[in-house]
N, C-alpha and C positions, 0 to 999 in steps of 0.2 A: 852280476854274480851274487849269488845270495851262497852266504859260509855261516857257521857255526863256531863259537867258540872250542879252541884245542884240546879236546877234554879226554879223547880216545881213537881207536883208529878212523883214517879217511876214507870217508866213502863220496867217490867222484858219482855223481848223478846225472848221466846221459839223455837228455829227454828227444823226442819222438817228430816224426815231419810236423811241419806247422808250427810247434809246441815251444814249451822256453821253461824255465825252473819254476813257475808257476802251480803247474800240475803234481811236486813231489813236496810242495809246504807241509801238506798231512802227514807224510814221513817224517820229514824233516820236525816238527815237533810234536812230534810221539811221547812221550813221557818213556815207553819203550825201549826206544831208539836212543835216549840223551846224552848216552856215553860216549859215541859218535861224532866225532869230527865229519859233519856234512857239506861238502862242497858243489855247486850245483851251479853251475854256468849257464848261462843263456849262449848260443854256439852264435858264432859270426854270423850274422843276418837274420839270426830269430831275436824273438823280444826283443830287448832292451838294448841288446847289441849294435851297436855300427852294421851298415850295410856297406861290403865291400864293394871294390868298383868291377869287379867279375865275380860273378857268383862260384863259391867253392866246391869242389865235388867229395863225397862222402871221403875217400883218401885222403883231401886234402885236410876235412874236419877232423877226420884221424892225428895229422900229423899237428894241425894246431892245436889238440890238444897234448899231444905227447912233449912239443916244446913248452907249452904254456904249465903243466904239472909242476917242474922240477923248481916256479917259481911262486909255488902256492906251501906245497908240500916235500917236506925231505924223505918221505918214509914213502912205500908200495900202494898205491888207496887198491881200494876194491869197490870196481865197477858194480855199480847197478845201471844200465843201459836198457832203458824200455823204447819198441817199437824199432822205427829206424837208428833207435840211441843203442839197440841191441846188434845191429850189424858195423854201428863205428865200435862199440865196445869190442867187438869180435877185431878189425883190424885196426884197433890201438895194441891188441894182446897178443896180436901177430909182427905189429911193427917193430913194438917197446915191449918186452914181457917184462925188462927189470923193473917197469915202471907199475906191475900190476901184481896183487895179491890173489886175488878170487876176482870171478867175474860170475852178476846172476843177471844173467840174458834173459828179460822179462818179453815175451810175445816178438822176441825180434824178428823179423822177415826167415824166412826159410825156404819157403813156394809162393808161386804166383797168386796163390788161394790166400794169401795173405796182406797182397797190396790192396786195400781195402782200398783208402782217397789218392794212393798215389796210382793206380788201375784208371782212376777216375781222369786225373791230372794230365796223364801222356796220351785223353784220346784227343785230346783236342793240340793242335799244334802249338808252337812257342809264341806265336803271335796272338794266334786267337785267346791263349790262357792269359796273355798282358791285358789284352783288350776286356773281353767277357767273362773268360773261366774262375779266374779268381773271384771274384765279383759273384758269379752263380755257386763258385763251393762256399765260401764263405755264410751268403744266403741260406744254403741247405744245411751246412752246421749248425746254423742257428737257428733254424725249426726243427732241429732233430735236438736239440738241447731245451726244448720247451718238456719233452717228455724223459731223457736220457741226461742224465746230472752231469754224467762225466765227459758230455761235448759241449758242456757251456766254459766249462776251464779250457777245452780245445778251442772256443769261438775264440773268446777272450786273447789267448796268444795269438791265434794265425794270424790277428788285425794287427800285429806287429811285423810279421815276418815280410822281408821279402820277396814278391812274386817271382821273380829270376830264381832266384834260389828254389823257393818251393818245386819250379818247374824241373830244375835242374838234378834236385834231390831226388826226386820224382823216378827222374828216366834210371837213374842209378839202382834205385831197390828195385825197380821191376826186372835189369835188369840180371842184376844181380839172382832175382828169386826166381827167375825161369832160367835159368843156369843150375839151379837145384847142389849147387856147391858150400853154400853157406852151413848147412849139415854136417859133413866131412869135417870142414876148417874147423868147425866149432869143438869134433869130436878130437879132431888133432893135438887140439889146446893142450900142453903139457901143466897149465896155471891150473888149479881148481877152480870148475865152474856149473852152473845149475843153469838148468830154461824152465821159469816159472809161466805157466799159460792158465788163460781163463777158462773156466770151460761153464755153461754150452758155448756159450756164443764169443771166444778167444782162438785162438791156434785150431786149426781141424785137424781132419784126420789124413793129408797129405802130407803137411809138416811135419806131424807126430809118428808115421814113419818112415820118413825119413830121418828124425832124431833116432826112432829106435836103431834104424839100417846104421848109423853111423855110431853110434853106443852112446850117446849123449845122455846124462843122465835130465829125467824131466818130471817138474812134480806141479799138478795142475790145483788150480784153487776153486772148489763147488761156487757156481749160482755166480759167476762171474763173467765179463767177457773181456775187452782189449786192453783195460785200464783196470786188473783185478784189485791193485792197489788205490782204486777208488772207490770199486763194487764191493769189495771186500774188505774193509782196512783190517782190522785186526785180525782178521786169517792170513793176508800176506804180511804183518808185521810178525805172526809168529814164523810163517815158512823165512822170512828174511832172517829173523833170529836164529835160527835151528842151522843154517845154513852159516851165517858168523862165526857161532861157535865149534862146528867143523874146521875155519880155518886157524882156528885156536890150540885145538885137540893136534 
């Protein structure tokens, strides 16, 4: 886990399939951001983490984090949950809401149009992705990060993560996002919360309405796409700011 000294409110930091707290360092020291108590876990079986001896299902990384919170922090943190860190954020704030201030659901799963490697991951079976599949995503990450910056900090993690797990996470978002319910729940939220997307090449235009269908408030960051707090850092550090201070007001 990588934290920040206690200096201001917490913000728990959910990262994405594959990924691990690696990808939110730039956040993380923002000169911006510094008032920020930053907490940012690596989840059971990515990074740096222990690999359990059964791979955990999105629920259950829900609920590991919901006990694991009350022993970091005493106060409510406010989610930022990117990618698949957007749909555990979603049922942590379903499971535990005492446990949550704000939640800004960065590009989290919504529609099928949106499982971008994990679409990739469930064509192949659980054996073939042990044997091969891993071994070939991994490869293509990392030719796709010769020209795209922000999948060489995606390579970089997934060579940590468990393959079980990855697989397993896998079947859960596609699930999950051809159920087209993640919309609704999110607009349910009685917690304040934002879905920040990249755009062009972030969130389309299925997800987007069905945020609208469901009233989900959404504000997209220019010339960005999956990772806009990579493509964009200081336009999503200001939309992250503008959005804190709301929970202030």
């Amino acid at each position: 886990m990588v934290e920040s000294a206690p200096v201001g409110p917490p913000v728990l930091y959910i990262h994405g399939l594959g990924e691990s707290a690696l990808g939110f360092e730039g956040l993380m020291q923002d000169p911006g951001l510094s008032h920020l108590r930053h907490i940012a876990p690596d989840l059971p079986g990515y990074g740096k983490s222990p690999w359990s001896s059964l791979p955990q299902s999105l629920k259950e990384q829900a609920d590991f984090l919901a006990q694991w919170l009350p022993e970091v922090t005493h106060e409510p943190v406010i989610i930022l949950g990117h990618s698949m860190g957007g749909v555990i954020g979603l049922l942590l704030c379903e499971r535990s809401p005492q446990l949550v201030k704000g939640f800004l659901n960065v590009e989290g799963n919504i529609s099928s149009a949106d499982c971008g490697f994990s679409g990739k991951i469930v064509k192949y079976s659980a054996d073939e992705f042990l044997t091969r599949g891993f071994e070939e995503l991994t490869a293509s990450v990392y030719q796709g990060g010769l020209t795209q910056p922000a999948l060489r900090t995606y390579f970089a993690s997934m060579r940590f993560c468990d393959p079980r797990l990855l697989y397993r996470n896998s079947r859960d978002l596609v699930a999950l996002s051809r159920s087209e319910e993640l919309a609704p729940r999110l607009g349910a939220l009685a917690i304040p919360h934002l879905y920040l997307l990249g755009h062009p090449h972030g969130t389309g235009d299925r997800s987007r309405a069905l945020l609208d269908e469901a009233g989900v408030p959404w504000k997209s960051i220019p010339d960005a796409g999956h990772w806009p707090f990579l493509d964009q850092h200081q336009a999503f550090v200001e939309e992250f700011r503008a959005f804190l201070n709301q929970l202030v007001d």
